[in-house]
N, C-alpha and C positions, 0 to 999 in steps of 0.2 A: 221976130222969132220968140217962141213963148221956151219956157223954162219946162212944162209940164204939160201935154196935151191929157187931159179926161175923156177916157171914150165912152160918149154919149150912145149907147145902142136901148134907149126907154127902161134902162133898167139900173136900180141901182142907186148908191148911196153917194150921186153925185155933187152936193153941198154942201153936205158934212169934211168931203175929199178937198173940196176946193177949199174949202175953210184951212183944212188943218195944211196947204201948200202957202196958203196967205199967211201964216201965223210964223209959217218955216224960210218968208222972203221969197219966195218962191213962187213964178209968174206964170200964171196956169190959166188953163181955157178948156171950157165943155164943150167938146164938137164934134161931128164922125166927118168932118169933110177929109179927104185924105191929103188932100196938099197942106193945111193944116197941121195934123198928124206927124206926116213925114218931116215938114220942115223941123218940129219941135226938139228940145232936147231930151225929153223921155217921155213917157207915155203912160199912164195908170188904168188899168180896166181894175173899174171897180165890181162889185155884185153884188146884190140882196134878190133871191127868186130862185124862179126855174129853172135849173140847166140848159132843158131843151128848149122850152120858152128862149131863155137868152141865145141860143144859138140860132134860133128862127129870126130873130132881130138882127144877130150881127150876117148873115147872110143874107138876106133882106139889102138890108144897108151896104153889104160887100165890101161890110169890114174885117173879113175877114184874108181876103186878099191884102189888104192895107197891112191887117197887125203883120201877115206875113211879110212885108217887103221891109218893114219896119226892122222886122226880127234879124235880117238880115245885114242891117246893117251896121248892128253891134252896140247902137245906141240902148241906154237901158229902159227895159220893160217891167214895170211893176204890176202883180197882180194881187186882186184882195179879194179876202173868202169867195164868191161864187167866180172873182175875175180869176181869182188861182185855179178852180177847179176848170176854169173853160179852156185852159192851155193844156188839159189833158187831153188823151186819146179819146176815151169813155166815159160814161155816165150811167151808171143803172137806175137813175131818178125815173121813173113814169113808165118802166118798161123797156131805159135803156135810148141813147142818143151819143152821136157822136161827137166829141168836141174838133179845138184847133187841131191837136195830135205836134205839137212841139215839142209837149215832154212825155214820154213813155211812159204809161201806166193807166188807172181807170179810178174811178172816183165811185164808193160804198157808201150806202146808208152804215150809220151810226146802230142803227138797231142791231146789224147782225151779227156787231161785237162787244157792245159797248154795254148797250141796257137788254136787261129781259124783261123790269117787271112795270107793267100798265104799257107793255109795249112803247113806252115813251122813248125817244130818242133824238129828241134836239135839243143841244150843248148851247145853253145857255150863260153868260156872266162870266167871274174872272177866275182866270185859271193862270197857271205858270208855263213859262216854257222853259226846256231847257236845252242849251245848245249842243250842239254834234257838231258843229262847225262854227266859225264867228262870218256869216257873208259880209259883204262890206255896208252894204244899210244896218245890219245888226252890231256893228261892233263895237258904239257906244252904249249900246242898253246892256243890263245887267243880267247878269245869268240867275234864272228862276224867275226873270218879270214876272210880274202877274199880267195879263193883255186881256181884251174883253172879246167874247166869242159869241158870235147867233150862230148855228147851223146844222144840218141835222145828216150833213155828208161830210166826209174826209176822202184825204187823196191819199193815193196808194201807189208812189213812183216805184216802176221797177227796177233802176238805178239806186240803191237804198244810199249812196256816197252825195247826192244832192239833197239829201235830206238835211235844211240847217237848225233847225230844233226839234224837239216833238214836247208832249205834252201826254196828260191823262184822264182818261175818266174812268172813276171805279177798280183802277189797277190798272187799266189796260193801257199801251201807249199808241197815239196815233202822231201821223206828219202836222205840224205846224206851224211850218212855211220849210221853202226850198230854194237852192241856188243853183240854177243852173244857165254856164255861159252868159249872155245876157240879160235873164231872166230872174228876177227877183218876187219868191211870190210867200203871202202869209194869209195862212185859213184867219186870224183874227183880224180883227179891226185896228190897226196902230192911228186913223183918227178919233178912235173914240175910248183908247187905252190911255188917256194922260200923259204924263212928263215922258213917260218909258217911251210909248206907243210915238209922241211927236217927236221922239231922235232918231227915227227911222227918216222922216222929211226932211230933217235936218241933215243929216247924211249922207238922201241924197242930192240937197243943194251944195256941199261940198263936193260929193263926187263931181257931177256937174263941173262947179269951177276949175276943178283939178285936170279937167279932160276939156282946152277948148276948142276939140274940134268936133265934139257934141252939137 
């Protein structure tokens, strides 16, 4: 039984992920088989890309039935910048796609709040968060970390009480990760944000031990 399954659906920043689970003790495997999956003690959908691209893979592959039975059974679910955005309802990326629909709400380009000028809108480097909540993966890192961010969408839960930090660009504040029931999800990278970013791993190899019927 692996400590960490990685859902492999051809997308994504999956050795960087596997790294920083190695670093945290932490016994992890890249795979979309579902029995795999299931047996694990938690699961990470990471992302770098497409929305709708990723959601033609994990369909494809019919992992999306998987993360759902997954979901169900209370074991925890981490998801990272594009895996966070795929547990949403929607997606306006390319004209608009549908995600998992687990957490209520829809995922917005960055341009139609954030930036006006060169039309630029993808959040790049390090930024702070700060908390609205402490989940339980956050609640050793520090309030105001700084975390590292690629991405040129943010999510928009309509539950605004799951929101466990947000963050800024230019004034404005978007979600920057979220807690909901067994779901643990953060628009930045905690393997590629440093000490702060690797007590999220750590966290949850604790939670983990504390719960063995994971």
């Amino acid at each position: 039984m692996y400590d960490v399954a990685i859902i492999n659906y051809e997308m994504g920043n999956l050795y960087s992920v596997s790294s920083a689970c190695n670093n945290a003790g932490l016994k992890s495997i890249i795979t979309n088989e579902e029995s795999t999956i299931l047996k694990s003690k938690s699961i990470i959908l990471p992302g770098v890309g497409c929305f709708k691209q990723a959601m033609e893979n994990i369909k494809k592959k019919k992992l999306d039935k998987t993360l759902l039975i997954f979901f169900k059974t209370g074991k925890p679910i981490i998801g990272i910048c594009l895996g966070m955005q795929l547990f949403f309802e929607r997606s306006d990326e390319l004209g608009g796609s549908n995600g998992l629909g687990l957490i209520k709400g829809e995922v917005i380009s960055n341009s139609k709040y954030f930036f006006n000028k060169n039309n630029e809108h993808l959040n790049i480097g390090w930024n702070e968060i700060f908390f609205q909540k402490k989940n339980n993966l956050l609640k050793n890192c520090n309030n105001s970390s700084r975390m590292y961010f690629i991405h040129s969408y943010f999510c928009k839960p309509k539950n605004k009480e799951i929101i466990s930090s947000e963050s800024k660009i230019n004034d404005e504040i978007f979600c920057s990760s979220i807690s909901y029931r067994n779901i643990e999800c953060f628009q930045f990278h905690p393997e590629k944000s440093g000490k702060e970013g690797l007590k999220i791993y750590s966290s949850l190899k604790n939670k983990i031990n504390s719960c063995p019927q994971y």
